[in-house]
C-alpha positions as CSV (number, residue, x, y, z in Angstrom):
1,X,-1.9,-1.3,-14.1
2,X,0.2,-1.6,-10.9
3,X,3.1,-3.4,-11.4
4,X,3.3,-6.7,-9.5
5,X,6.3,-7.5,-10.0
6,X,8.6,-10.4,-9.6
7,X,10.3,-9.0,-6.4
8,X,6.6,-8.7,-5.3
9,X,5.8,-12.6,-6.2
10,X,9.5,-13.9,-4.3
11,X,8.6,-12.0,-1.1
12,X,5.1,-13.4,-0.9
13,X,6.3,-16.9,-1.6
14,X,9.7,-16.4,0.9
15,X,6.9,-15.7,3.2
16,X,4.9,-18.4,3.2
17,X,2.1,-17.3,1.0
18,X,0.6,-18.3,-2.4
19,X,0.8,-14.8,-4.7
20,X,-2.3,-14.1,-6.8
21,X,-3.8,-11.4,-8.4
22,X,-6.9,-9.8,-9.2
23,X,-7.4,-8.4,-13.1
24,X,-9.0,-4.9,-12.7
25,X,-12.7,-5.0,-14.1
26,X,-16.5,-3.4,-13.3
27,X,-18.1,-6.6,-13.2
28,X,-18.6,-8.7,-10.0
29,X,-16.3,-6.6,-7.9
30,X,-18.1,-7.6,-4.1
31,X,-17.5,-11.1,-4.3
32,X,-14.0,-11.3,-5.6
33,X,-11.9,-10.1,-2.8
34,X,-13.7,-12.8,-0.7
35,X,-11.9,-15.7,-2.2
36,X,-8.4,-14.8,-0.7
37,X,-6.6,-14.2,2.6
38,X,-4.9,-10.7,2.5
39,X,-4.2,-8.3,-0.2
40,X,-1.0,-6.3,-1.1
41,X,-1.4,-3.2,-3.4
42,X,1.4,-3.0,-5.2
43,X,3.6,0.6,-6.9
44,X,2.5,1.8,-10.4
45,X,1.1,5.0,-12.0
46,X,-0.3,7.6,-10.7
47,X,-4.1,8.2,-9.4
48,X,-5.8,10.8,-11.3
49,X,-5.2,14.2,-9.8
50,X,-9.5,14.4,-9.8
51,X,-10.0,11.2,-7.5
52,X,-8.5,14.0,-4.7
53,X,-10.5,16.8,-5.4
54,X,-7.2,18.5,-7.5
55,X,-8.4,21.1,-9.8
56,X,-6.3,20.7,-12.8
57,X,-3.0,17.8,-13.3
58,X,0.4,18.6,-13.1
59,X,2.7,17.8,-16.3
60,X,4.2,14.9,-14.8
61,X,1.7,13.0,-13.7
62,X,2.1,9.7,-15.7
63,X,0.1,6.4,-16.7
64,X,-3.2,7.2,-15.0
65,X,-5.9,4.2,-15.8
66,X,-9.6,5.2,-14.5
67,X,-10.7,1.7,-14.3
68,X,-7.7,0.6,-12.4
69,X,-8.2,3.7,-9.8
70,X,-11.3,3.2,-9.7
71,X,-11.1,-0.3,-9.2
72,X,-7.9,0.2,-6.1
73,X,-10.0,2.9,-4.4
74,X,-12.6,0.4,-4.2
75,X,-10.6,-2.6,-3.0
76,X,-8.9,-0.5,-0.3
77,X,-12.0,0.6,1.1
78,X,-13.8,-2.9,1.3
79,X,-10.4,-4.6,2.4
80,X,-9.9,-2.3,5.4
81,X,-13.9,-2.2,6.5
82,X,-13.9,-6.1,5.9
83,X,-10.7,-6.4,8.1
84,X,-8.8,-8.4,5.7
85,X,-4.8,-8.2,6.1
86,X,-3.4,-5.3,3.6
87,X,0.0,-4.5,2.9
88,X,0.2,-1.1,0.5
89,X,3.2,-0.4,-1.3
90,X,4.4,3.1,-2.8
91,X,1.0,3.6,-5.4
92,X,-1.0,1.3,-2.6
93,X,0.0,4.0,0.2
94,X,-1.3,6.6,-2.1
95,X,-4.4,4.7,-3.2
96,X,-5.2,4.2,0.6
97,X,-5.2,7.9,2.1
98,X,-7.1,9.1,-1.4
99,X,-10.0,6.1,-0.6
100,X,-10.3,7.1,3.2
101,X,-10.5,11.2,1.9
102,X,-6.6,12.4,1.8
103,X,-5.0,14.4,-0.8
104,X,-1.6,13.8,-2.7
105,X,1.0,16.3,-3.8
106,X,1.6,15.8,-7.5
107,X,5.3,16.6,-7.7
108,X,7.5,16.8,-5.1
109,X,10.2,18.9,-7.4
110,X,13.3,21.1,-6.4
111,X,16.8,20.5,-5.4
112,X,17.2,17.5,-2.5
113,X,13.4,16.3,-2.8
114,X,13.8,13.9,-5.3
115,X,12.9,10.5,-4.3
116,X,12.7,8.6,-7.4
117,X,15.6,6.1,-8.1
118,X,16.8,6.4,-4.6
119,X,17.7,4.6,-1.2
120,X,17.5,6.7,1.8
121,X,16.8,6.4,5.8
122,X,13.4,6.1,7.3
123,X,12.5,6.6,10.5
124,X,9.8,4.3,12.3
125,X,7.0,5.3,14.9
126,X,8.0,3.5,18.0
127,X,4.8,0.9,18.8
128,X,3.7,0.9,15.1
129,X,2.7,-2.1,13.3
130,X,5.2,-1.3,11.2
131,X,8.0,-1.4,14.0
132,X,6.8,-4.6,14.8
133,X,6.6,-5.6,11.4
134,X,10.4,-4.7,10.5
135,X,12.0,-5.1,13.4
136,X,13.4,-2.0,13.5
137,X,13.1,2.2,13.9
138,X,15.7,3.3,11.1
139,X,15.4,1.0,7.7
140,X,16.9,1.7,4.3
141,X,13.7,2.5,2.1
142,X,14.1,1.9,-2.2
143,X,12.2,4.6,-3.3
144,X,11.2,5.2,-6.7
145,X,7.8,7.9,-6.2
146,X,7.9,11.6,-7.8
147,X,4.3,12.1,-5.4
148,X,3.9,11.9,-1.7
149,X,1.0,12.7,0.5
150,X,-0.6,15.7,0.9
151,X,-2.9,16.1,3.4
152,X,-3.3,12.7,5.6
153,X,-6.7,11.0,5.6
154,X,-9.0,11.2,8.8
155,X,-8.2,8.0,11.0
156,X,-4.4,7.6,9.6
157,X,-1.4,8.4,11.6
158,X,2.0,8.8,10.4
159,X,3.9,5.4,11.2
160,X,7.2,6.7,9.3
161,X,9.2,9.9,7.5
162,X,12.0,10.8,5.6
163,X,14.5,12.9,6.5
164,X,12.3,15.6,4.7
165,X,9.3,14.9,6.2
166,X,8.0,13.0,3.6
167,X,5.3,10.7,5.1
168,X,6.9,7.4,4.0
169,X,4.5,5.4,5.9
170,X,0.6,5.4,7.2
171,X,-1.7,2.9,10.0
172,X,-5.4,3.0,10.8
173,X,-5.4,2.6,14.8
174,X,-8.6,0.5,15.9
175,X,-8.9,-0.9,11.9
176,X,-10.4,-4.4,12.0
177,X,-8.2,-6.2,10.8
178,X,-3.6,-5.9,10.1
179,X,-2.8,-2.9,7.9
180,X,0.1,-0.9,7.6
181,X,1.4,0.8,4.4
182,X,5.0,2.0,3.0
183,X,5.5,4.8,0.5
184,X,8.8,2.6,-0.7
185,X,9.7,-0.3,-2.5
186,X,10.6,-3.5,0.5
187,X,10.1,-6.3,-2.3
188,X,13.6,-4.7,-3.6
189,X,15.9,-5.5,-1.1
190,X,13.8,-8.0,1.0
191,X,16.0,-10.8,-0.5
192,X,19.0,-9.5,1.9
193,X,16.9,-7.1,4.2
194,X,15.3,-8.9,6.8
195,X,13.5,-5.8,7.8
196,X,12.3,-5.2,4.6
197,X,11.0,-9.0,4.2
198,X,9.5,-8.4,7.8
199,X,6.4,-6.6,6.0
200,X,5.8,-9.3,4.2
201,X,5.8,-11.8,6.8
202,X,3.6,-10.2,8.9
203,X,0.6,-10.2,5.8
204,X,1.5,-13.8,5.2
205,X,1.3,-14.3,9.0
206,X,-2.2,-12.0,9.2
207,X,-3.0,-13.7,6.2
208,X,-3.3,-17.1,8.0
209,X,-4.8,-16.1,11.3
210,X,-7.7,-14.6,8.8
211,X,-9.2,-18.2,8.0
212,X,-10.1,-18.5,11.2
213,X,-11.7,-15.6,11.5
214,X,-15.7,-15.2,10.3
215,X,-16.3,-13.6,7.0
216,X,-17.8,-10.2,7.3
217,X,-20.1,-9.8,3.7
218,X,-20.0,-6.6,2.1
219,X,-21.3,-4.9,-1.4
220,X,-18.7,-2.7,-1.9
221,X,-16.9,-2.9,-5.3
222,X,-13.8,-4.9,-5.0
223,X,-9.8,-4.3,-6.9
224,X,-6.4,-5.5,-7.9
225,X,-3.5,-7.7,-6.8
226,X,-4.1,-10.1,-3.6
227,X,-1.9,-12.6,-1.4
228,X,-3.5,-15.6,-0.2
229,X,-1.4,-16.5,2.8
């Protein structure tokens, strides 16, 4: 399941919001997402190489759950059609550009790729959400993903990259409501990062301006963890 973690929980709270979360099932999926204020897809395993159209699954592809992809995929679809506030974190990113049609690369591999266990530079769109959201064009990611994006999803645009070019973070320009995802880790350092605890300020603060907003009703199948603001 993706992990949300006690890091996750703190950052939330910091912010402002009441953390929740949503068990993964394949029962009464439209209506759950309703009950809460924004939603933050946390890191975990990874997706299953088939929900991107891979033919066959590289050897370190680890801790894939169908019900919980299936149950993500879901969730990031109906959050970002509803215009509901979303934060996506590492896995979330990942889980985003598959549900809107992109492709992941299953292992990054080689010498001076390896962004698992690691905290490196990032370098921020200028007039993305995410700028706004951090503060900042250069942050200190925590990155802990063996996978990165393959092919970008129609709509998305590149809001950040690693020295490498690895797409560390993705927007939807003209979505309905806040969204903005990082291929890092910002609950790991947002105790002493104010950049990093930025991102989760601006869901808390997206979170509240959505009560006053009209509820837009949907039948699309609903997933995982969510923030109340």
């Amino acid at each position: 399941m993706p992990d949300l973690t006690h890091d996750d929980i703190e950052a939330v709270w910091r912010a402002g919001g009441e953390p929740a979360t949503i068990h993964p099932a394949d029962s009464d999926l439209a209506s759950r997402p309703a009950r809460f204020d924004g939603v933050l897809l946390p890191g975990g395993g990874d997706l299953a190489p088939h929900r991107y159209g891979a033919p066959d699954t590289h050897g370190s592809v680890y801790d894939v759950d169908d019900l919980q992809d299936a149950f993500d995929l879901a969730l990031a679809r109906w959050t970002i059609e509803s215009g509901l506030p979303l934060l996506a974190v590492c896995r979330g990113l990942q889980v985003v550009d598959v549900a809107l049609g992109g492709t992941l690369e299953q292992d990054m591999g080689g010498p001076g790729r390896e962004h698992r266990d690691v905290v490196h530079p990032v370098e921020i769109q200028r007039g993305t959400l995410l700028e706004q959201a951090t503060g900042a064009r250069t942050v200190e990611a925590s990155c802990y993903h063996h996978q990165r994006v393959g092919t970008v999803a129609p709509g998305l645009t590149v809001s950040a990259r690693a020295a490498d070019g690895t797409v560390e973070g993705l927007e939807l320009p003209g979505a309905p409501g806040w969204f903005t995802a990082v291929q890092w880790h910002p609950e790991d350092t947002a105790h002493e990062d104010r950049a990093q605890q930025g991102l989760f300020d601006a869901l808390v603060a997206a979170a509240r301006d959505e009560r006053r907003r009209p509820r837009l009703s949907s039948t699309l199948p609903a997933r995982t963890r969510r923030t109340a603001g």
